[in-house]
N, C-alpha and C positions, 0 to 999 in steps of 0.2 A: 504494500500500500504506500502510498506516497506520506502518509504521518510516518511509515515505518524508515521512508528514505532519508526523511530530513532529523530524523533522531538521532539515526547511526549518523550521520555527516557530523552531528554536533560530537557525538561520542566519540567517534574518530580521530576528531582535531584532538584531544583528549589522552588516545591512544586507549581508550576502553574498548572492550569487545562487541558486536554488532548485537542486536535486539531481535529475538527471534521470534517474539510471542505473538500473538493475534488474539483479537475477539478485546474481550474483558479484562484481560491479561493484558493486551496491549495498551489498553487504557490506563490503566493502573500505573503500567513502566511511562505512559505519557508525563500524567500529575506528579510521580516521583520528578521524573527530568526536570519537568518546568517546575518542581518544589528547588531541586538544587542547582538547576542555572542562573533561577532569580531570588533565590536565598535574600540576599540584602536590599531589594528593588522594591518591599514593599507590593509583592502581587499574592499573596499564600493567602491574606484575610478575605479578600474579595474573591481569585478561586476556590477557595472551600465554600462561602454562599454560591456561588452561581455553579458548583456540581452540588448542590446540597452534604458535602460529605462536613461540616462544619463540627456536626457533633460527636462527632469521628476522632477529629482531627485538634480542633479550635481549643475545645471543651473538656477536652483532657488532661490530667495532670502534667504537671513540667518533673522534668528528671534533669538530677545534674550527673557531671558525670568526675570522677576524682579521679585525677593524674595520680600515682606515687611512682618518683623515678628514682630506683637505690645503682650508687654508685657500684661497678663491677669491681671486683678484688683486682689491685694491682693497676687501676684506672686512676689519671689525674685530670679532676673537677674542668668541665669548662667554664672558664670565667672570662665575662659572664657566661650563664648556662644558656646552654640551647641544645635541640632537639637532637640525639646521637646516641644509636641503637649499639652501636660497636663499642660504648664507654657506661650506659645505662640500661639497667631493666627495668622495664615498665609495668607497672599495675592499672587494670582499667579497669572502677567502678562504678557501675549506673543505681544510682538511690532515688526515690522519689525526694521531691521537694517539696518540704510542707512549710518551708518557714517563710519564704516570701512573697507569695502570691496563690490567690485561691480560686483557681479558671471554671466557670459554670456556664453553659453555652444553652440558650434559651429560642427555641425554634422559630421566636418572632421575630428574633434579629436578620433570618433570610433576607426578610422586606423592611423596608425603610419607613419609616412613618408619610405620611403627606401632611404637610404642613397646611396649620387650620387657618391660613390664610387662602391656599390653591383650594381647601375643603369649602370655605366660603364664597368665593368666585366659580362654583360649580358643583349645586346641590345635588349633582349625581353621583359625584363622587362618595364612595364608600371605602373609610379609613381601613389600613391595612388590618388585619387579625394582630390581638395586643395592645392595641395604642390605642 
C-alpha cells in the first residue's frame, strides 16, 4: 500500500527494518511512527481524539523510568559522564508515577465545547455531550 511505502522511506532514512504488517496491524505501526516522528511537535493530544484511542493512550498513568549506571571493575569514570556501554552497566527500571500528576481522561473531551456565544447566534445548535 502506499501508507506502507512512505513508512518504510521514513524508516529507512533511519536504517530501521521495513514494515510488513497490513490491515489493523498496519494501522497501529502507523500511530506508533507518527507517535515517535512527532514526539516533541505537539500532535499525540489531538491524534489520540480524532482516532478516539484517547482513553487508551491520554488517560493512562505516566511511568518513569530509573537509569542506574555502576561503574565496570577496572573502568575510569567519565568526566563529565556520559552514555558508554564498554565502561558502564546499566539498570533499567519502569515504576508507575504517582507523585506528580494524576491523568483521568473523560470521553467528552473528544469534542470541544461550542461557545454560548456561536450557541446564541444559532438556536439550532445543540451543545456538545458534557458541556
Amino acid at each position: 500500500t502506499e501508507a506502507k511505502t512512505w513508512l518504510n522511506k521514513i524508516r529507512f532514512r533511519s536504517g530501521m527494518p521495513a514494515i510488513t504488517e497490513s490491515g489493523a496491524a498496519l494501522k497501529d505501526r502507523y500511530r506508533n511512527e507518527r507517535r515517535i516522528e512527532l514526539v516533541y511537535e505537539e500532535h499525540r493530544y489531538h491524534d489520540a481524539r480524532r482516532w478516539l484511542i484517547a482513553a487508551n493512550t491520554l488517560g493512562r498513568g505516566i511511568k518513569d523510568v530509573y537509569v542506574e549506571a555502576t561503574l565496570k571493575p577496572g573502568a575510569t569514570p567519565n568526566v563529565p559522564y556520559r552514555y558508554d556501554k564498554t565502561k558502564y552497566t546499566y539498570k533499567y527500571t519502569v515504576q508507575d508515577n504517582t507523585s506528580n500528576e494524576t491523568r483521568k481522561w473523560n470521553d467528552k473531551m473528544y469534542y470541544r465545547p461550542i461557545s454560548r456565544d456561536e450557541m446564541n447566534k444559532n438556536l439550532k445548535l445543540i451543545q456538545n455531550p458534557g458541556y
